[in-house]
C-alpha positions as CSV (number, residue, x, y, z in Angstrom):
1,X,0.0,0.0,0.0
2,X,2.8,2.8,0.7
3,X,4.7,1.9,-2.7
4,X,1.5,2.7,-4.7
5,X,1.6,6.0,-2.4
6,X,4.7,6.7,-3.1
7,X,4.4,6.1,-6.5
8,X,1.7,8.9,-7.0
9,X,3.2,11.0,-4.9
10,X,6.4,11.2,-7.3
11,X,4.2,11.7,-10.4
12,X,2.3,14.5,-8.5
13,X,5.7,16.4,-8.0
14,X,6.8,15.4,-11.5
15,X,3.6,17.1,-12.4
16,X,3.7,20.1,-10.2
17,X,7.8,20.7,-11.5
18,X,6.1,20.6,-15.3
19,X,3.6,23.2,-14.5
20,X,5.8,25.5,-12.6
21,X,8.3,24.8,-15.5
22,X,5.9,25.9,-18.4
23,X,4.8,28.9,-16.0
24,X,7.9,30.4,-15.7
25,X,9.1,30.0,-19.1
26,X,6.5,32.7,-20.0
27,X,8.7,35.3,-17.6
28,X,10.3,38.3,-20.3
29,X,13.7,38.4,-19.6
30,X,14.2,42.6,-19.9
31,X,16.5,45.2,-19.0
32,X,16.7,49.3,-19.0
33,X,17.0,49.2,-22.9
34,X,13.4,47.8,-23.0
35,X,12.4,51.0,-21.8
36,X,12.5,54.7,-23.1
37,X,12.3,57.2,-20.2
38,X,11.2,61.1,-20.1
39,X,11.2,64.1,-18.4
40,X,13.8,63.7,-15.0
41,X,13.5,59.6,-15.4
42,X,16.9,57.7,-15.5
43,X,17.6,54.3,-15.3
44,X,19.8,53.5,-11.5
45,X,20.8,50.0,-13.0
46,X,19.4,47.1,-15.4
47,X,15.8,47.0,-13.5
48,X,15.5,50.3,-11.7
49,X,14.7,53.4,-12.2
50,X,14.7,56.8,-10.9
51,X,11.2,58.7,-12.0
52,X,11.7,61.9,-10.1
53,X,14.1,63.4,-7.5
54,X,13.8,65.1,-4.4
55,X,13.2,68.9,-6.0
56,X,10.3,71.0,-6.6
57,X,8.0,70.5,-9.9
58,X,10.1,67.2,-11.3
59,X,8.2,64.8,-13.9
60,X,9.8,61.5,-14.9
61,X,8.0,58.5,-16.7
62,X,9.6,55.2,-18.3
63,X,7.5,53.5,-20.5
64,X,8.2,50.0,-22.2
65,X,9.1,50.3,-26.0
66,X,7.0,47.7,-27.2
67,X,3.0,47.7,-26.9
68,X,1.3,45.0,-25.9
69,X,-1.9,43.8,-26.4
70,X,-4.6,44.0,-24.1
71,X,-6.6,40.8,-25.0
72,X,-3.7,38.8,-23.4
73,X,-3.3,38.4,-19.9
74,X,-0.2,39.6,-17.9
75,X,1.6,39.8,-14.5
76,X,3.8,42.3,-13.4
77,X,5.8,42.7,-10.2
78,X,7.6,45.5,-9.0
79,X,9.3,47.7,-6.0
80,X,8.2,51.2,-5.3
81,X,9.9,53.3,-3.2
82,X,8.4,56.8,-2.3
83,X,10.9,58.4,-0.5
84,X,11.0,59.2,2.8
85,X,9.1,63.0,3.7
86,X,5.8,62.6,5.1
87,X,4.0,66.1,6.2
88,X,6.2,67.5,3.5
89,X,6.3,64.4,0.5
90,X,4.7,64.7,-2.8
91,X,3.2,63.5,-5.0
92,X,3.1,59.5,-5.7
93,X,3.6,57.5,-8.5
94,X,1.2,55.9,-11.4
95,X,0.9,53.0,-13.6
96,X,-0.3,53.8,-16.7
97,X,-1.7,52.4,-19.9
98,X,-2.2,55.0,-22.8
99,X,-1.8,54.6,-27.2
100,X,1.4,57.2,-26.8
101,X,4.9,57.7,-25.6
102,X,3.9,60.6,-23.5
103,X,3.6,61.9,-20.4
104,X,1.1,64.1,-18.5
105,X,1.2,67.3,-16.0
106,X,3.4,67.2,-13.1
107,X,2.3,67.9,-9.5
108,X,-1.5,66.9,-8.8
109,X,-1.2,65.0,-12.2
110,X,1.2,62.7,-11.4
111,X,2.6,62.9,-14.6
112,X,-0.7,61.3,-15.5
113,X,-2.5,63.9,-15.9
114,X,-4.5,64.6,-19.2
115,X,-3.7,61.4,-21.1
116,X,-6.1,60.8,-23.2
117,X,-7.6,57.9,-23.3
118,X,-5.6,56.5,-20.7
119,X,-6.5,54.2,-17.4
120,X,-3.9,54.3,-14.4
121,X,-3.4,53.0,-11.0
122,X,-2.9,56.1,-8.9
123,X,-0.6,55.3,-5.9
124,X,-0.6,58.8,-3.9
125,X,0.9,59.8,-1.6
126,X,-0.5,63.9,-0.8
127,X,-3.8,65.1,-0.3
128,X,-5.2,67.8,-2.4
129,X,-8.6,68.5,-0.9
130,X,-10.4,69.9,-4.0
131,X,-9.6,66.3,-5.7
132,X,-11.2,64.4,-2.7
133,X,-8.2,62.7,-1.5
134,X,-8.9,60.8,1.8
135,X,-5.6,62.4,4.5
136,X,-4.0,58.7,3.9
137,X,-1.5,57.8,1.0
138,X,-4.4,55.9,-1.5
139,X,-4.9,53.7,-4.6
140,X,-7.4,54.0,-7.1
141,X,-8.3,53.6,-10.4
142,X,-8.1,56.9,-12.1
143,X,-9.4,57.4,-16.0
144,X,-8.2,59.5,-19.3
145,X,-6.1,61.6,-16.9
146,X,-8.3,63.2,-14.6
147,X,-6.7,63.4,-11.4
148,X,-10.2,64.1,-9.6
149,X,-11.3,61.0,-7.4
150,X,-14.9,62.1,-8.7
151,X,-14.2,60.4,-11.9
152,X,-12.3,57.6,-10.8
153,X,-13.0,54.2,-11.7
154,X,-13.2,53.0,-8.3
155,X,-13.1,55.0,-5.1
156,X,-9.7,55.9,-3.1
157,X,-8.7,53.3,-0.5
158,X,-5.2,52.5,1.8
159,X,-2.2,51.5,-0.1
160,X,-1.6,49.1,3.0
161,X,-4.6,48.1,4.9
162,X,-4.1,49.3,8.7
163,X,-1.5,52.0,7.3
164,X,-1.3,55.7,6.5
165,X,1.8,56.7,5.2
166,X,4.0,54.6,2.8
167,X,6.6,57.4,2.4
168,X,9.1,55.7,4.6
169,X,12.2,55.6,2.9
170,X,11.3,51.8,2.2
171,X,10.6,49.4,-0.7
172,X,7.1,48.3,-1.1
173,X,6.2,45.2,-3.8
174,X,3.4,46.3,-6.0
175,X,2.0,43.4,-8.0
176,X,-0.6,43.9,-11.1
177,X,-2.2,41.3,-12.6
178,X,-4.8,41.5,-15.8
179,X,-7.5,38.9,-16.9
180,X,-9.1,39.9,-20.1
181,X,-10.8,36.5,-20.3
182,X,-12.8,37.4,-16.9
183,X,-12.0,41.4,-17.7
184,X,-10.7,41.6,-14.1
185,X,-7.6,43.7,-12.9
186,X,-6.1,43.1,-9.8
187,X,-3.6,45.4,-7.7
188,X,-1.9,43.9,-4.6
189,X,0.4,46.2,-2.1
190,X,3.0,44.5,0.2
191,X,1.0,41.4,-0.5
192,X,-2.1,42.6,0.1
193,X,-4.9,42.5,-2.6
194,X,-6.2,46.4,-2.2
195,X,-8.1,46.1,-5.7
196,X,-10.3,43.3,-7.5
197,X,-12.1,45.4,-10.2
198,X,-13.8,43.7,-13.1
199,X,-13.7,46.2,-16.1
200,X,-13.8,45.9,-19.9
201,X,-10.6,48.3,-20.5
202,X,-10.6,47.4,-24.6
203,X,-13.8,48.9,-25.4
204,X,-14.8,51.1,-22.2
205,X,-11.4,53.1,-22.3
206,X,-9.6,52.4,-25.1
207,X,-12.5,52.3,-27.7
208,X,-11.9,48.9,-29.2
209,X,-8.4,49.3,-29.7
210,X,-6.3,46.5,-27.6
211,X,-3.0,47.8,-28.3
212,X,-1.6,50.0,-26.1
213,X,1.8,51.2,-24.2
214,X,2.6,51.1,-20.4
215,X,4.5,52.8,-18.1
216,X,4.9,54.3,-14.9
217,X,4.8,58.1,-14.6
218,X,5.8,60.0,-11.0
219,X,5.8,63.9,-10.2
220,X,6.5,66.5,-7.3
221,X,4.9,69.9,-7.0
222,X,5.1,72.1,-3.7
223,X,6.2,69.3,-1.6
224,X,8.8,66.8,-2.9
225,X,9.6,63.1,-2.9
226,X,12.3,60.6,-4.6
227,X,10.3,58.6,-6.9
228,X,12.2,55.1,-7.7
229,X,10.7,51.8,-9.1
230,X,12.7,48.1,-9.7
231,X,11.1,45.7,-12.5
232,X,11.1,42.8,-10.7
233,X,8.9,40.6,-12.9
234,X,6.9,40.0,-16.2
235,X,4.7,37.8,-17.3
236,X,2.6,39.1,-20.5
237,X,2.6,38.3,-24.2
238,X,4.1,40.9,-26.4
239,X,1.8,42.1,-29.2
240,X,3.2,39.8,-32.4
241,X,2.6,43.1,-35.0
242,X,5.6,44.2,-35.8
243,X,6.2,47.5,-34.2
244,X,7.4,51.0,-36.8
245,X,10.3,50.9,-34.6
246,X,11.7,47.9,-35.0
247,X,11.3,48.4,-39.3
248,X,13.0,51.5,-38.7
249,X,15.4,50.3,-37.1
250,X,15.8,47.3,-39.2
251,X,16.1,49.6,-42.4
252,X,19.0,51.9,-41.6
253,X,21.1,48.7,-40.4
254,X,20.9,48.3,-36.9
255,X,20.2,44.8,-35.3
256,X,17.2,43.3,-34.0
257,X,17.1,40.7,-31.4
258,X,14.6,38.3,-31.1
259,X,12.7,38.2,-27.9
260,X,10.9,34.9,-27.8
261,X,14.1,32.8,-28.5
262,X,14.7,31.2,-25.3
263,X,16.9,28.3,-26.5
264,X,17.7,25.0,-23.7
265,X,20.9,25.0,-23.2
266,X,22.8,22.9,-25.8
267,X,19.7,22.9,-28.1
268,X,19.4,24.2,-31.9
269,X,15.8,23.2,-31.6
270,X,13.7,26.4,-32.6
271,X,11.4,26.9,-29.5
272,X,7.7,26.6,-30.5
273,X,7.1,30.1,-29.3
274,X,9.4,31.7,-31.6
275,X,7.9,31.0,-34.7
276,X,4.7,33.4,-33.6
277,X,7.7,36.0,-33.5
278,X,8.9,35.0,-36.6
279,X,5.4,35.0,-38.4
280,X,5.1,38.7,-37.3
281,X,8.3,39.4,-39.9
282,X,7.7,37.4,-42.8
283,X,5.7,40.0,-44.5
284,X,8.2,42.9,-43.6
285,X,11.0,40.4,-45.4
286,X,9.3,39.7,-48.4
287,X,8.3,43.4,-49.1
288,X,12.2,43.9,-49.0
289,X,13.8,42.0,-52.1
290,X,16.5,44.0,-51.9
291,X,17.9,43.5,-48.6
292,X,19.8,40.7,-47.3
293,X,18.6,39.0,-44.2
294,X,22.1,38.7,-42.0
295,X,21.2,35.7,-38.9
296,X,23.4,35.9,-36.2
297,X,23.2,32.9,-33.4
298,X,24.7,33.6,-29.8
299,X,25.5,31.3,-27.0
300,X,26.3,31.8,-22.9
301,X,29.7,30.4,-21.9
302,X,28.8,27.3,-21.1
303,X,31.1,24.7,-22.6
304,X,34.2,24.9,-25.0
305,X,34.3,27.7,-27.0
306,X,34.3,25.4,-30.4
307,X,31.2,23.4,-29.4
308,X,29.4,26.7,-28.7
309,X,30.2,28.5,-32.2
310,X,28.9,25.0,-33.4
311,X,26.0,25.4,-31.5
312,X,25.0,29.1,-32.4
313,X,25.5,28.3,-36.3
314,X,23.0,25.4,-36.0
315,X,20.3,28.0,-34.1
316,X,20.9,30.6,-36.8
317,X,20.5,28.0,-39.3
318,X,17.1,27.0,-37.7
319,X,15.8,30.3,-38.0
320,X,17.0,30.5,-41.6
321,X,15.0,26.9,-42.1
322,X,12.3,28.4,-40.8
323,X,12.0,32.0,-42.7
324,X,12.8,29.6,-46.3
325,X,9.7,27.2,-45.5
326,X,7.6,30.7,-45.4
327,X,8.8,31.7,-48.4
328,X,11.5,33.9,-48.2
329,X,14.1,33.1,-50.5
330,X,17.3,30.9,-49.4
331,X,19.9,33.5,-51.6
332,X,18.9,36.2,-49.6
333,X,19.7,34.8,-46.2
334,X,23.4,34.3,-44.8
335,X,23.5,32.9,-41.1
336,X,26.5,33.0,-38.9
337,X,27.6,31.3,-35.6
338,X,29.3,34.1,-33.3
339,X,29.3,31.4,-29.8
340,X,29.9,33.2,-26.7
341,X,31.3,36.5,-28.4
342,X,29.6,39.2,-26.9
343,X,27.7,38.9,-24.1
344,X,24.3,41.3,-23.9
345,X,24.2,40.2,-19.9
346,X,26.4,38.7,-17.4
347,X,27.0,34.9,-17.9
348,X,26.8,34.0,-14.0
349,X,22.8,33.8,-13.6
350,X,20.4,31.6,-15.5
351,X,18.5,34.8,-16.4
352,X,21.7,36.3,-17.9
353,X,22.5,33.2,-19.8
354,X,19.5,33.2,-21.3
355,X,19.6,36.5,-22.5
356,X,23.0,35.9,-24.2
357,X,21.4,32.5,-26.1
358,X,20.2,34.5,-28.8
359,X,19.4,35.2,-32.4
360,X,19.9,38.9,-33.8
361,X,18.6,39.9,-37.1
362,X,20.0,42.5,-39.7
363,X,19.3,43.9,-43.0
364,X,21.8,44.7,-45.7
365,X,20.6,46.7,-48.8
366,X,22.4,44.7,-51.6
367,X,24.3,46.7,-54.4
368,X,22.8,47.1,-57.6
């Protein structure tokens, strides 16, 4: 009897192991070049940012580059910090979905201040009265900008349940997670789950349109604050169109790496994942004949140095495979293995490695 126990008690944990292994496969692996910042917003190191200082009337936002589509669901984790004046701190910071690389008004705004259309999480920290801000630092769900609790989506409530003031020179895990399939967003503080709001954010904010940007946008006014914020985690499905930027880019010559690449280690197999990515390019290829499509594969450091050029010429190759069977035409494709030459992330952490096993993608307008 305790064999057959045992027995399904090993195939539960195989099971459980699978499942947490096909879960965190769908993590983005990111860094500070993901992300364009504005206003007083500079990046502190790979994941972190500083949105505003500790001066009067400063503004900073960083948004991600690419948008991402709102009919898919994500997770994002994070650490806020918003600094450490109480009586005399200002203003809070905001997480922000809106169709533009923008930012709003500083001060009472938040930097989020007359987007348009636009839905945010207000974390605030000051009280303006004439906006009916309760005398504790809040969250809500604010709309197309307007900083005015009377037309917020939900009604203000404690960042931390039992506590009034979260400007204590102190890091605080913010966690967002979106449903579209049950059209339900979620906002959890220090562990705490302070908002559970079902709302249809496609069509009753952003008109139909899925596609947006998102960001995080911070201000000061009268009273001041340092603003920072560490990307700790994503979990969300990139929009597959292929962005103006990355054709842009792609067009004067600079490089392009793939972002849903993540190759086992020792593997040329292409990743069922990537070929989504892939499909998303196909079009832009064919409608250059005149370009040549320059593959580049990319290893970590694991193993000898020959195995890995080896090993990066047979992952370039599958990608080349891959483009031909869709059309594109073999003599405009060249494919290189570059091994471990240079690493875009440091080769001692799984998440590093993983970066540097990698495909990039360049165009090269052929002579006449």
């Amino acid at each position: 009897m305790i064999q057959p126990l045992i027995r399904i008690l090993f195939t539960f944990l195989i099971l459980i192991s699978v499942l947490s292994t096909e879960i965190s496969s769908q993590n983005i692996v990111f860094d500070k070049t993901d992300f364009v910042t504005s206003g007083d917003a500079i990046p502190t190191s790979d994941r972190c940012f500083r949105l505003t200082e500790a001066i009067l009337w400063s503004g900073g936002a960083v948004w991600y580059k690419e948008m991402i589509d709102l009919n898919d669901p994500f997770i994002m984790e994070m650490d806020v910090s918003f600094g450490c004046y109480d009586e005399d701190g200002a203003d809070g910071i905001v997480f922000v979905f809106h169709p533009y690389l923008t930012t709003g008004f500083a001060g009472e705004g938040i930097g989020f201040g007359r987007l348009f259309p636009s839905l945010g999480v207000e974390m605030d920290t000051y009280q303006n009265y004439h906006l009916e801000d309760p005398s504790y630092d809040h969250v809500a769900i604010m709309t197309h900008g307007y900083p005015s609790h009377e037309y917020g989506l939900t009604r203000p409530k404690r960042l931390k349940e039992g506590v009034s003031n979260v400007e204590d020179c102190k890091t605080h895990r913010v966690k967002i997670d979106w449903d579209p399939s049950a059209q339900n967003l979620q906002f959890y503080f220090d562990g705490q789950l302070r908002i559970n709001q079902s709302v249809d954010i496609v069509n009753d904010i952003f008109g139909g349109d899925s596609k947006v940007y998102w960001g995080f946008t911070s201000a000061t006014g009268g009273k001041v604050n340092k603003h920072m914020i560490c990307l700790e985690r994503l979990v969300f499905t990139e929009t597959v169109a292929l962005s103006k930027r990355i054709r842009t880019l792609l067009l004067n010559g600079d490089p392009h790496t793939f972002k849903r690449m993540p190759f086992r280690s020792g593997s040329a197999t292409l990743p069922s994942e990537a070929k989504e990515e892939l499909d998303a390019f196909i079009d832009f290829l064919s409608d250059q004949p005149d370009h040549t499509i320059i593959l580049e594969g990319f290893t970590d450091s694991s193993g000898s140095a020959s195995a890995n050029e080896r090993i990066s010429m047979k992952r370039a190759e599958s990608v080349a495979k891959y483009l031909i069977s869709k059309g594109i035409a073999p003599d405009r494709i060249q494919y290189f293995g570059q091994g471990e030459k240079n690493p875009i992330a440091p080769n001692d952490t799984e998440e590093g490695r993983l970066k540097n096993r990698r495909i990039e993608l360049r165009l090269i307008k052929s002579r006449v």
